[in-house]
N, CA, C and O of each residue as an XYZ file, in Angstrom:
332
protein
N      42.397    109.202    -19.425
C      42.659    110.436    -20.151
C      41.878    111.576    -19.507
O      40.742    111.247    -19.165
N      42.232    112.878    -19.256
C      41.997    113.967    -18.888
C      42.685    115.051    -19.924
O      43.771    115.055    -20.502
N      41.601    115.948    -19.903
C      41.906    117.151    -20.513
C      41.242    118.513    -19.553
O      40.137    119.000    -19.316
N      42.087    118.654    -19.341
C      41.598    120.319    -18.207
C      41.612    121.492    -19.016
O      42.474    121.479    -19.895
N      40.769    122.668    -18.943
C      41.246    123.643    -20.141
C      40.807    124.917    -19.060
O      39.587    125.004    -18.919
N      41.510    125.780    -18.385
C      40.622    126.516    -17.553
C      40.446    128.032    -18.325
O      41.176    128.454    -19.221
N      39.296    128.717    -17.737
C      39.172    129.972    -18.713
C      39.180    129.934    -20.269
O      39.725    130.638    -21.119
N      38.498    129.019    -20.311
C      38.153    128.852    -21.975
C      37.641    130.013    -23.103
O      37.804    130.101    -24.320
N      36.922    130.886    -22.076
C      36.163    132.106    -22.458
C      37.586    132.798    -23.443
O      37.317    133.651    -24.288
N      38.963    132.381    -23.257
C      39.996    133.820    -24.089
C      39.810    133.287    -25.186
O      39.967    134.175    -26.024
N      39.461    131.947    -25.880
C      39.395    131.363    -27.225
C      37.793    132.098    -28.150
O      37.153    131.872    -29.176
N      37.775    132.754    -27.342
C      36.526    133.612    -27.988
C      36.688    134.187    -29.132
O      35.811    134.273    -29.991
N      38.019    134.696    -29.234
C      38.369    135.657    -30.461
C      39.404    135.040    -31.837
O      39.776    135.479    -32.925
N      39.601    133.658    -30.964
C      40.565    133.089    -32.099
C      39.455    131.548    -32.506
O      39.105    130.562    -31.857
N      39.263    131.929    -33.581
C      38.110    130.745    -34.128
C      39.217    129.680    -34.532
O      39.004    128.576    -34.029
N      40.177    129.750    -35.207
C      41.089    128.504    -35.516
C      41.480    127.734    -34.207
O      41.746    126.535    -34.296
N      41.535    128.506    -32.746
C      41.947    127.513    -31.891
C      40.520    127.153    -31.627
O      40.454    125.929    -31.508
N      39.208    127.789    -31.469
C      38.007    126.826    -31.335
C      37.750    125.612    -31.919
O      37.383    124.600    -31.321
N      38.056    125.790    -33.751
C      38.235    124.485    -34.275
C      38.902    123.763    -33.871
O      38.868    122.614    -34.314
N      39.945    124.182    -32.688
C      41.256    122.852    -32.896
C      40.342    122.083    -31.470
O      40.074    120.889    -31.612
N      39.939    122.700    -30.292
C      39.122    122.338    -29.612
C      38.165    121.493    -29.706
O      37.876    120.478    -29.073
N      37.710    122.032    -30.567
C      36.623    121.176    -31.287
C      36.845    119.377    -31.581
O      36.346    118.382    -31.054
N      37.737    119.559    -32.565
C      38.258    118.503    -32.897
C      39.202    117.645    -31.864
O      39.619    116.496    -32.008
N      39.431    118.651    -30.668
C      40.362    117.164    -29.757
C      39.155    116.729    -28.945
O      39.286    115.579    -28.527
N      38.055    117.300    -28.615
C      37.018    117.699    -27.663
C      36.307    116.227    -28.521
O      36.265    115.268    -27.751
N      35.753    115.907    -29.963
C      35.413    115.147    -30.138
C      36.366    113.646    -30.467
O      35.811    112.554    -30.590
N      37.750    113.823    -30.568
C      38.353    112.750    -29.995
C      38.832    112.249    -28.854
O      39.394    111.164    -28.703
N      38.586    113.096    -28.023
C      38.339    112.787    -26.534
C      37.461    111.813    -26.214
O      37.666    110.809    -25.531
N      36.318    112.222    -26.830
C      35.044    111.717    -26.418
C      34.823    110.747    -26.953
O      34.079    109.967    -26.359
N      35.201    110.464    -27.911
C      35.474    108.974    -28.984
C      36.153    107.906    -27.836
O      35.708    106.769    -27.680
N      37.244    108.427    -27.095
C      37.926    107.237    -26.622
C      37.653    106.996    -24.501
O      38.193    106.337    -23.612
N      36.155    108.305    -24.644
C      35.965    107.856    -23.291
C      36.591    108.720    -22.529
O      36.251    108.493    -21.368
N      37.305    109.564    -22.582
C      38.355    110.423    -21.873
C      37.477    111.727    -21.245
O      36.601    112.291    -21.902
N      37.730    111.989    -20.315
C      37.563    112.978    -19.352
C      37.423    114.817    -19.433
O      38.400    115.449    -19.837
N      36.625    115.275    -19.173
C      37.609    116.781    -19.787
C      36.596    117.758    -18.814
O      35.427    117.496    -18.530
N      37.397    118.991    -18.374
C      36.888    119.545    -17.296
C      37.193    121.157    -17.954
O      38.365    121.524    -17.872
N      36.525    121.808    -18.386
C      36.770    123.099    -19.025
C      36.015    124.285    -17.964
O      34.962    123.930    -17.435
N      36.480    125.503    -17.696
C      36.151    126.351    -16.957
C      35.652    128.044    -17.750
O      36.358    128.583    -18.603
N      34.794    128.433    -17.416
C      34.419    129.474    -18.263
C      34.061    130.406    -16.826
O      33.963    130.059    -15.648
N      33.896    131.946    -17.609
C      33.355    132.914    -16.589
C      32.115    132.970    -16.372
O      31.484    133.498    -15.456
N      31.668    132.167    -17.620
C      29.994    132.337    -17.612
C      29.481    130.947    -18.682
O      30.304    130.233    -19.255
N      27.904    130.754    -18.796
C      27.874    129.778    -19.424
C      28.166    130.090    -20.797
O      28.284    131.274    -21.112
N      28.293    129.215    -21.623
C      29.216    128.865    -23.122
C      27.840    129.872    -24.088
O      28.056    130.836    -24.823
N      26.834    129.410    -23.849
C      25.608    129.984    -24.282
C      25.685    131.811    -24.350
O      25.221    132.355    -25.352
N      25.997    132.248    -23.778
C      26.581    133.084    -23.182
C      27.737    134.229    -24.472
O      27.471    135.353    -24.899
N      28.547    133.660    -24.660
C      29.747    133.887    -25.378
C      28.958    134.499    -26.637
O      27.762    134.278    -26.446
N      29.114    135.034    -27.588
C      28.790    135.960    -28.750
C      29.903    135.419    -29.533
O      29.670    135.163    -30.715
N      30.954    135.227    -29.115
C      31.945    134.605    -30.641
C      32.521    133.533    -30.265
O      33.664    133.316    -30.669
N      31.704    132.377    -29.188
C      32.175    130.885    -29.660
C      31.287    130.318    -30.329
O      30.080    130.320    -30.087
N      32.047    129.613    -31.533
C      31.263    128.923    -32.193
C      30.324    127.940    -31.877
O      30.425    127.151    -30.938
N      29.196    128.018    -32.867
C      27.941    126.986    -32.515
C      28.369    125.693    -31.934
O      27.764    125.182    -30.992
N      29.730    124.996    -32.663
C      29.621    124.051    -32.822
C      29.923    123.808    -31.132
O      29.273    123.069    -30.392
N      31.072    124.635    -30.770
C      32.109    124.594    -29.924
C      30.984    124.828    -28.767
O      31.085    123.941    -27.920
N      29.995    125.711    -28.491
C      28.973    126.023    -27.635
C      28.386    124.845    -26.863
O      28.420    124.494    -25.683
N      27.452    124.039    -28.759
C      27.072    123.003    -28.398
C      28.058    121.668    -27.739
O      27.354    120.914    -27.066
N      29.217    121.332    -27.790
C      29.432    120.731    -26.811
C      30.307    120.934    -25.710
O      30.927    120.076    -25.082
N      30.292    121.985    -25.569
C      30.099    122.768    -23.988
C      28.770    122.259    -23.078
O      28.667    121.600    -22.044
N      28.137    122.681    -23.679
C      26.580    122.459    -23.136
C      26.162    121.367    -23.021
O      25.025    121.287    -22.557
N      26.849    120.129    -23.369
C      26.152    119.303    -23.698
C      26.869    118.139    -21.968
O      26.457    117.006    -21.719
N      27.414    118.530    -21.534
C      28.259    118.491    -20.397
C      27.355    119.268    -19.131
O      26.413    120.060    -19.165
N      27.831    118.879    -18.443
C      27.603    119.177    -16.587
C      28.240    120.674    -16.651
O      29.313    121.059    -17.117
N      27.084    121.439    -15.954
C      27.763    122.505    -15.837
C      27.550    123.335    -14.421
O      26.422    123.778    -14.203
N      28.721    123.583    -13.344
C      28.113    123.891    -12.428
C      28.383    125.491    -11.818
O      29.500    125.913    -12.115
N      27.818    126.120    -11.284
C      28.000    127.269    -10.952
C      28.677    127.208     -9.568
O      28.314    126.468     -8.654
N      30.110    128.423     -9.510
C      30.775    128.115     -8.492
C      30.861    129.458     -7.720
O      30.769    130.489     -8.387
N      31.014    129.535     -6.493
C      31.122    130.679     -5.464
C      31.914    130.582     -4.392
O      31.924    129.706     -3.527
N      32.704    131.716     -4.526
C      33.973    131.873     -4.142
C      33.290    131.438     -2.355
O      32.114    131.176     -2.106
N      34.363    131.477     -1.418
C      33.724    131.118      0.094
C      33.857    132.654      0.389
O      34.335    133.579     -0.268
N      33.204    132.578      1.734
C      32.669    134.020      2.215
C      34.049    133.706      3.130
O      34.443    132.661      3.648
N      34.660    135.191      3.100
C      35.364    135.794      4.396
C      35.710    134.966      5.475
O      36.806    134.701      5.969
N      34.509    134.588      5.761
C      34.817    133.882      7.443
C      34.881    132.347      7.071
O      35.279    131.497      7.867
N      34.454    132.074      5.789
C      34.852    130.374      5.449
C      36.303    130.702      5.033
O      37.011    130.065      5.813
N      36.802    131.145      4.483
C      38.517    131.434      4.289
C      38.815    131.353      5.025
O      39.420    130.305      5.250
N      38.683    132.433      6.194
C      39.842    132.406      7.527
C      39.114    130.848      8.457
O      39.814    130.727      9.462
N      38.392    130.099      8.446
C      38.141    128.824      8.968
C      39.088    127.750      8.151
O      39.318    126.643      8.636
N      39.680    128.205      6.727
C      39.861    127.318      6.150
C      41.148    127.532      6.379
O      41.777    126.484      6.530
N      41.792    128.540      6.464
C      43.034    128.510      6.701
C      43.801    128.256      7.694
O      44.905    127.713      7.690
N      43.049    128.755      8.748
C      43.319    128.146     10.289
C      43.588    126.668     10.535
O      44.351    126.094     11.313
N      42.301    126.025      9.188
C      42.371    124.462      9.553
C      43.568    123.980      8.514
O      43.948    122.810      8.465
N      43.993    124.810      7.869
C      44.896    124.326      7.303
C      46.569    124.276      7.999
O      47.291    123.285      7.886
N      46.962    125.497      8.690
C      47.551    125.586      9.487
C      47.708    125.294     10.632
O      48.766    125.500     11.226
N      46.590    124.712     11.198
C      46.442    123.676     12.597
C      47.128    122.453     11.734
O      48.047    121.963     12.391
N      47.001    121.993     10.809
C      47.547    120.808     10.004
C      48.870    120.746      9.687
O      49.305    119.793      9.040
């Protein structure tokens, strides 16, 4: 089982879909299942996600990501197109 959710940060303003989150987020986790959620910033962060919803955000791996520089793009694309 996998659950991907990217840009999680737009559920900021709708608390009924946080609850619904909430609740698949802890039956997910009941059966072992996977889940990979993406934010702009950390969950901690947010001003109107709920506590609950925060705390298990946080309670997860969280890693900070950076875009590639300029000259790693055009290396990457080249090698993609040599391919």
């Amino acid at each position: 089982d996998l659950l991907v959710l990217e840009d999680a940060g737009r559920l900021a303003a709708k608390p009924p879909a946080q609850w619904e989150l909430i609740h698949t987020l802890d039956a997910l986790a009941q059966r072992g299942a996977y889940v990979v959620v993406t934010l702009d910033a950390a969950p901690q962060t947010f001003d109107t996600l709920l506590p609950a919803l925060v705390g298990r955000l946080a309670e997860g791996s969280m890693f900070g990501l950076v875009p590639p520089s300029s000259s790693s793009r055009l290396t990457i694309l080249a090698e993609l197109a040599r391919e």
